[in-house]
TORROVO-686725 format. One record per residue (C-alpha): residue number from 1; residue in three letters; chain; y, z, x. Coordinates in steps of 0.25 Angstrom, whole numbers, padded with zeros to 4 digits, m for minus. Layout:
NUTI  resi  resn  chain      y      z      x
NUTI   NUM   Ala      A      Y      Z      X
...
//
This chain:
NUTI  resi  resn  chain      y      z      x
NUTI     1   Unk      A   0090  m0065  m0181
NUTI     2   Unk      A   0101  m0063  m0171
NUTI     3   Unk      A   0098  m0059  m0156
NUTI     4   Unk      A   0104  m0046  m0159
NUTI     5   Unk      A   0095  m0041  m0170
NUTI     6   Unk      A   0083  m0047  m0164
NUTI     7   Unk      A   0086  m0039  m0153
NUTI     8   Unk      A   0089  m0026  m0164
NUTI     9   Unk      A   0076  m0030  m0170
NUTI    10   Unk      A   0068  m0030  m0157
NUTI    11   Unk      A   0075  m0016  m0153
NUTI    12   Unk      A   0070  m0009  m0165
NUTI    13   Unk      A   0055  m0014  m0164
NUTI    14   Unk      A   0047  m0002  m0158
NUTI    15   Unk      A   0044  m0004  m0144
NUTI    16   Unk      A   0029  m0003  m0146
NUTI    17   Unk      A   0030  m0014  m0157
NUTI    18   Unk      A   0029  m0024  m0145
NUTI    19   Unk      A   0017  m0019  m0137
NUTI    20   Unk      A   0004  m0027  m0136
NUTI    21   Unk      A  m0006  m0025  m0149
NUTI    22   Unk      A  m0016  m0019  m0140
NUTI    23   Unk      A  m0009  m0007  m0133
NUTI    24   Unk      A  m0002  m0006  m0147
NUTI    25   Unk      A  m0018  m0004  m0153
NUTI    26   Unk      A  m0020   0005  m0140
NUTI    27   Unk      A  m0009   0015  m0142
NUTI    28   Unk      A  m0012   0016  m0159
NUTI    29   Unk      A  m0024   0020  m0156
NUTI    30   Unk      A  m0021   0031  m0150
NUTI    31   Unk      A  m0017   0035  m0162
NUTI    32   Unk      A  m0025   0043  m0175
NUTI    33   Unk      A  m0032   0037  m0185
NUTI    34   Unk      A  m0020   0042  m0194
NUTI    35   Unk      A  m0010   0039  m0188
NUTI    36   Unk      A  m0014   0025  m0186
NUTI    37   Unk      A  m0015   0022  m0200
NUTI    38   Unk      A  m0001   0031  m0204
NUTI    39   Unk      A   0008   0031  m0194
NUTI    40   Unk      A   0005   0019  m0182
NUTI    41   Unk      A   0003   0009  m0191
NUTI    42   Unk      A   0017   0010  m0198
NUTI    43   Unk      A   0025   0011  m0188
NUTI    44   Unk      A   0027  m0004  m0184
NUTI    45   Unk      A   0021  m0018  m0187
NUTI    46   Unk      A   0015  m0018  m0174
NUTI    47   Unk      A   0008  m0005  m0177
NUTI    48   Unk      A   0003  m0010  m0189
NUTI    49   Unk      A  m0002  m0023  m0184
NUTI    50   Unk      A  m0010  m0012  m0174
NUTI    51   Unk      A  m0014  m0002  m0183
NUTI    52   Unk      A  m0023  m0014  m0189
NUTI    53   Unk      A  m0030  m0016  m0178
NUTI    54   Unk      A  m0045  m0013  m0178
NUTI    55   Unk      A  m0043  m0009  m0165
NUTI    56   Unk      A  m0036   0002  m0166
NUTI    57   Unk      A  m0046   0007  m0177
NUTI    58   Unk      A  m0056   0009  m0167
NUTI    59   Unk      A  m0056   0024  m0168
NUTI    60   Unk      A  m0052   0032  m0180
NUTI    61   Unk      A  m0051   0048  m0179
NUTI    62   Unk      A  m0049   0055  m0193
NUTI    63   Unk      A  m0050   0069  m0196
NUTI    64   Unk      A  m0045   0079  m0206
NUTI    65   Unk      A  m0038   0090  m0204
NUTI    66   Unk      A  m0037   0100  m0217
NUTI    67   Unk      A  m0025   0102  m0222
NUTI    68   Unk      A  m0018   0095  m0208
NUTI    69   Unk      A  m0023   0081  m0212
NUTI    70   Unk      A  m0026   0071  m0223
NUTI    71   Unk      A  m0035   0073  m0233
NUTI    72   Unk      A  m0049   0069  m0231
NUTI    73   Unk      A  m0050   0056  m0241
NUTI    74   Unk      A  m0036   0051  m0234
NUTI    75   Unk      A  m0044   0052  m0222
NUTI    76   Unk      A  m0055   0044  m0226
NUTI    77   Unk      A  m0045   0033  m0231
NUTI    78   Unk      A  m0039   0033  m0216
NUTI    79   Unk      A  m0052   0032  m0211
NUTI    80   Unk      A  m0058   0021  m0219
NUTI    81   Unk      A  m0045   0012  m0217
NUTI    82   Unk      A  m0046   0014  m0202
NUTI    83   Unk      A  m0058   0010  m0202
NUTI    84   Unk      A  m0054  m0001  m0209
NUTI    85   Unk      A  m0044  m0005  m0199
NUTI    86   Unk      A  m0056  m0004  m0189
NUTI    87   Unk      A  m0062  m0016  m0193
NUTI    88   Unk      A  m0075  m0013  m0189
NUTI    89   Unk      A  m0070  m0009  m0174
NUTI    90   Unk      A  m0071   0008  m0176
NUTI    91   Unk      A  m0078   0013  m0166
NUTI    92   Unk      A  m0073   0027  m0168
NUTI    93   Unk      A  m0071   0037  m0177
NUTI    94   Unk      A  m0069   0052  m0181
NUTI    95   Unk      A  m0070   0058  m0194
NUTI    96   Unk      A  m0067   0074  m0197
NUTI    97   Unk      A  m0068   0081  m0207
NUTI    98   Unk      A  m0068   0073  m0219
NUTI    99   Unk      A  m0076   0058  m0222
NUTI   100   Unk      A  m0088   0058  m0230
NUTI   101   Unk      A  m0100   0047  m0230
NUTI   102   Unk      A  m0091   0036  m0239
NUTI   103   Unk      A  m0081   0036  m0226
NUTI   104   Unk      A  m0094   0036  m0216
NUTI   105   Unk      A  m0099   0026  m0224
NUTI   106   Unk      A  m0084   0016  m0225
NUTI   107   Unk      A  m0084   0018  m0209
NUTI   108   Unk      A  m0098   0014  m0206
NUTI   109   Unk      A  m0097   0000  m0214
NUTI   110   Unk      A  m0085  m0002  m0206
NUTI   111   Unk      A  m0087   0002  m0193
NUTI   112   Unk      A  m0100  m0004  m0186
NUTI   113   Unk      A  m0093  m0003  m0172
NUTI   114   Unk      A  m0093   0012  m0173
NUTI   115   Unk      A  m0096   0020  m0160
NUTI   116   Unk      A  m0091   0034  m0161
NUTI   117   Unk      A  m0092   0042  m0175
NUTI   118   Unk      A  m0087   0057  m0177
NUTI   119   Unk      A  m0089   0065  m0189
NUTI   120   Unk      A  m0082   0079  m0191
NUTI   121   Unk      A  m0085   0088  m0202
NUTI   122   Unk      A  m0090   0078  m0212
NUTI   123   Unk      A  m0101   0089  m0215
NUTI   124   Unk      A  m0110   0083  m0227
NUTI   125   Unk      A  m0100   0074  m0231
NUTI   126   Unk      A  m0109   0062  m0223
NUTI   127   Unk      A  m0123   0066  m0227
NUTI   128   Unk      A  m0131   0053  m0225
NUTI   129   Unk      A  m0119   0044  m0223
NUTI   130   Unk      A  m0120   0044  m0206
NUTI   131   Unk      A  m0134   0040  m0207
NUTI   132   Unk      A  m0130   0028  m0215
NUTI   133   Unk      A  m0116   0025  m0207
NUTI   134   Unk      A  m0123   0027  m0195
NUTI   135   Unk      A  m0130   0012  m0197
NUTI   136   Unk      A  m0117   0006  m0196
NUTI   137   Unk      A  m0115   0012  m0183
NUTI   138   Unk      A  m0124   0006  m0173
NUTI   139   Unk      A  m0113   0006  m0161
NUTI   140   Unk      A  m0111   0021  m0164
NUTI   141   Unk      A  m0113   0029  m0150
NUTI   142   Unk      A  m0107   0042  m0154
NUTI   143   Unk      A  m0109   0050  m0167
NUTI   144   Unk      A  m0101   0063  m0167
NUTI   145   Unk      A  m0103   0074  m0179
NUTI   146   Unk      A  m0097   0087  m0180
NUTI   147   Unk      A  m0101   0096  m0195
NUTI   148   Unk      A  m0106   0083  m0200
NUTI   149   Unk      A  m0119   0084  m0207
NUTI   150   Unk      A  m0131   0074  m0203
NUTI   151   Unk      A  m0145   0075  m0206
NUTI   152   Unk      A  m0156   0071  m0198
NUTI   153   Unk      A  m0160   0060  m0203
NUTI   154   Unk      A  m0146   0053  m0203
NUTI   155   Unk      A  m0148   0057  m0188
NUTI   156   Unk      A  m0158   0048  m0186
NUTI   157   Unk      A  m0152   0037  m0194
NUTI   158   Unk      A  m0139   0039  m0186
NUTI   159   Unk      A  m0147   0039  m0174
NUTI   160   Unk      A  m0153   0025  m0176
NUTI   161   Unk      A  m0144   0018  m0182
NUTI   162   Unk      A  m0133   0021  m0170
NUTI   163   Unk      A  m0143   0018  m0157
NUTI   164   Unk      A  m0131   0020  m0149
NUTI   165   Unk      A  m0128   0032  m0150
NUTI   166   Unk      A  m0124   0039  m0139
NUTI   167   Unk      A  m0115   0052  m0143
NUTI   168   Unk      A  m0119   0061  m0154
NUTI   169   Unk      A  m0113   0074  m0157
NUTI   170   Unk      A  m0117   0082  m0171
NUTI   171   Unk      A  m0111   0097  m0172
NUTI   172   Unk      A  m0116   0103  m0182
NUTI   173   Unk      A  m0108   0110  m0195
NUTI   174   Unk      A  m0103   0124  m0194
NUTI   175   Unk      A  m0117   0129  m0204
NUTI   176   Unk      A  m0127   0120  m0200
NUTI   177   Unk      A  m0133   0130  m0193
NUTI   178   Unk      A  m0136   0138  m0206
NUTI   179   Unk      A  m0139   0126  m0213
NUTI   180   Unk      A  m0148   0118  m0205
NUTI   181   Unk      A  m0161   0125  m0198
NUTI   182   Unk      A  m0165   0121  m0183
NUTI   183   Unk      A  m0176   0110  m0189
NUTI   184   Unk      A  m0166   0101  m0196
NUTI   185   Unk      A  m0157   0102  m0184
NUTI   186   Unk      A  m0171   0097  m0173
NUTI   187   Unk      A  m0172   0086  m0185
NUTI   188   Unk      A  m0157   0082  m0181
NUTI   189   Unk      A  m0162   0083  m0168
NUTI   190   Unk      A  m0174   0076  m0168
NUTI   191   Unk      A  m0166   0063  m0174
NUTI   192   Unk      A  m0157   0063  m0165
NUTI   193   Unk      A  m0167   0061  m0155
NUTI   194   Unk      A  m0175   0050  m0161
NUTI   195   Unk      A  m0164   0043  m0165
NUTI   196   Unk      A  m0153   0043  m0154
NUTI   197   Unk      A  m0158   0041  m0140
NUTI   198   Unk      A  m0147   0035  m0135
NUTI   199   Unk      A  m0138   0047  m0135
NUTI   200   Unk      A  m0130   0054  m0125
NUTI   201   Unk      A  m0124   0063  m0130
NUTI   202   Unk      A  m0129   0073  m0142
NUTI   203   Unk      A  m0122   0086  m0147
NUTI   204   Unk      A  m0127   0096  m0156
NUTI   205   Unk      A  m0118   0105  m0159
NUTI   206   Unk      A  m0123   0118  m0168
NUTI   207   Unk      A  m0136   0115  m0171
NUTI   208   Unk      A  m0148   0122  m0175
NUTI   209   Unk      A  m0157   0111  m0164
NUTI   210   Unk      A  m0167   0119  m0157
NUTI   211   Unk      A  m0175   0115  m0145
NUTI   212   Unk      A  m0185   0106  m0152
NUTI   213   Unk      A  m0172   0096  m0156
NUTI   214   Unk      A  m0166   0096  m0143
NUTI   215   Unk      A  m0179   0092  m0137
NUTI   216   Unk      A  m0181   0080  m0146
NUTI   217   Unk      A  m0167   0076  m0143
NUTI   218   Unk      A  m0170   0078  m0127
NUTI   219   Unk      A  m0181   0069  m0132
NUTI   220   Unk      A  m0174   0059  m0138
NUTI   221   Unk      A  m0160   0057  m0133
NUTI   222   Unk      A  m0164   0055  m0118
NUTI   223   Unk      A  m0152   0049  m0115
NUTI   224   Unk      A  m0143   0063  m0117
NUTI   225   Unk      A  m0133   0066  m0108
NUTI   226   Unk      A  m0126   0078  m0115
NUTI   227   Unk      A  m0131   0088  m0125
NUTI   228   Unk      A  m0123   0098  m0133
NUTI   229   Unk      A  m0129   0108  m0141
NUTI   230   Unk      A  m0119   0118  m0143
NUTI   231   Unk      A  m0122   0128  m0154
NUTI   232   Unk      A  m0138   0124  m0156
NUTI   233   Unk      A  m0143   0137  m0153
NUTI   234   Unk      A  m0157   0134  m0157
NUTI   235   Unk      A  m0160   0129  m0144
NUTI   236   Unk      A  m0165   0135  m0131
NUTI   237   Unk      A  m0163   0128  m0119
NUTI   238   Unk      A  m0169   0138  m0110
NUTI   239   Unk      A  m0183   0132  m0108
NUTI   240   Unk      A  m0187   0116  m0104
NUTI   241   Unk      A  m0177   0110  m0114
NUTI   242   Unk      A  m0166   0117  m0109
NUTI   243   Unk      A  m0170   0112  m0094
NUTI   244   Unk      A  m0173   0097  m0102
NUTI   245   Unk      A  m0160   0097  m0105
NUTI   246   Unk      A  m0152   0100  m0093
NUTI   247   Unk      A  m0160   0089  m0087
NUTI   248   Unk      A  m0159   0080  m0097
NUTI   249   Unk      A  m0142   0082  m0103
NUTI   250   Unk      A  m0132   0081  m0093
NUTI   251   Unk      A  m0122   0088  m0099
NUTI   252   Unk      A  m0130   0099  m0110
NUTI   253   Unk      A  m0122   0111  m0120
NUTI   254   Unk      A  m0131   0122  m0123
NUTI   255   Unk      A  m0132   0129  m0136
NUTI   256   Unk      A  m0123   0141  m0132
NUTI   257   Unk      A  m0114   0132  m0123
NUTI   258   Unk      A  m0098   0135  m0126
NUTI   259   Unk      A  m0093   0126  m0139
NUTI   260   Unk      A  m0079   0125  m0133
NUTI   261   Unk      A  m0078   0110  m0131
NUTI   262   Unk      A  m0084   0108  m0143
NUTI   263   Unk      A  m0075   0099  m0154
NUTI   264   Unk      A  m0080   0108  m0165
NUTI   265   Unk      A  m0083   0123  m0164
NUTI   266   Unk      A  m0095   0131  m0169
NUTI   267   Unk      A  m0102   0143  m0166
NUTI   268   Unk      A  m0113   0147  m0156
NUTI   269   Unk      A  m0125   0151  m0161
NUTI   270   Unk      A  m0132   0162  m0151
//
């Protein structure tokens, strides 16, 4: 090659093609889950090289969108090939709105370094699957659900198997209220408080808790820090349990406390 098209070749390479792998890694990452996979990594070799990286797998966030955004099998094929790419190094991920216990379960086997999980709208598509998943996570520190149904039992199962546990959020679906009566939510309660001590943080949204679960989770959580229980208007924290958990939660939302800055809307009960 000739100095002149060496220097025509180096003139058209893109200008990131030459920047260290790592800040490379860095800035992709920035990037969705989607784009990573359809757009980034066919832009340049360098990109692909990076797009390879477990590395950059290290979070992966998917939702669908109706009638905006792939379907949902699509999604599940994204999902699984990212985790994939993860080689055992995903520490984070969000699934909305579409997945079923067959992709909980391809994640799980995969992903044993997993320390945040959050699960949007799966409904009853998961029943039994979390319990089981859970026992492949043992590092996870932070379980968020939102209209995702889990019974008691896988509570407890969840609890124990994920010791370190720190951050759990379970926001009840829109007609739980009417479906579920106040002893079945205390039951929630009540494994949750045998089975996750370590916790600091605990939401529950919309619930039909009343006084006799809070106390076993005032019981069993001692380590609380913030309580949310926006929308469970089965409680009365006017009496001693109310004062117990001023004392005890540093930062506390009552039952009829306002639901703006909550990620998903519902309804207060009165």
């Amino acid at each position: 090659m000739s100095n002149k098209q060496e220097a025509s070749s180096i003139a058209s390479s893109p200008p990131w093609a030459e920047l260290p792998q790592e800040i490379t890694a860095n800035i992709l990452q920035r990037l969705g889950t989607i784009e990573l996979l359809e757009s980034a990594q066919r832009v340049c070799t360098a990109w692909w090289k990076v797009c390879h990286d477990p590395t950059v797998w290290s979070v992966v966030d998917l939702k669908y969108i109706p009638f905006t955004s792939k379907e949902a099998p699509v999604l599940e094929e994204i999902c699984r090939t990212a985790v994939d790419r993860s080689q055992g190094q995903l520490l984070q991920i969000s699934i909305q709105y579409f997945g079923d216990k067959h992709l909980l379960n391809y994640i799980a086997h995969r992903s044993s370094q997993l320390r945040h999980l959050r699960l949007v709208k799966c409904y009853n598509r998961l029943s039994g699957a979390l319990a089981v998943a859970a026992k492949n996570f043992p590092l996870l520190e932070e379980l968020h659900i939102y209209f995702t149904y889990i019974a008691k039992d896988d509570l407890e199962i969840v609890g124990r198997s994920c010791p370190l546990l720190k951050s759990f959020i379970l926001h009840a679906g829109p007609f739980d209220k009417l479906r579920f009566p106040p002893s079945e939510d205390n039951h929630k309660a009540l494994a949750i408080a045998s089975s996750m001590p370590e916790l600091r943080h605990l939401a529950l949204i919309d619930h039909n808790l009343t006084n006799e679960g809070l106390q076993a989770i005032l019981d069993g959580c001692p380590h609380l820090e913030s309580l949310d229980l926006r929308g469970c208007s089965c409680i009365d924290l006017e009496g001693d349990l109310g004062r117990r958990c001023r004392q005890q939660i540093v930062d506390l939302k009552h039952s009829r406390d306002s639901p703006c800055d909550c990620e998903f809307d519902y309804k207060i009960s009165y």
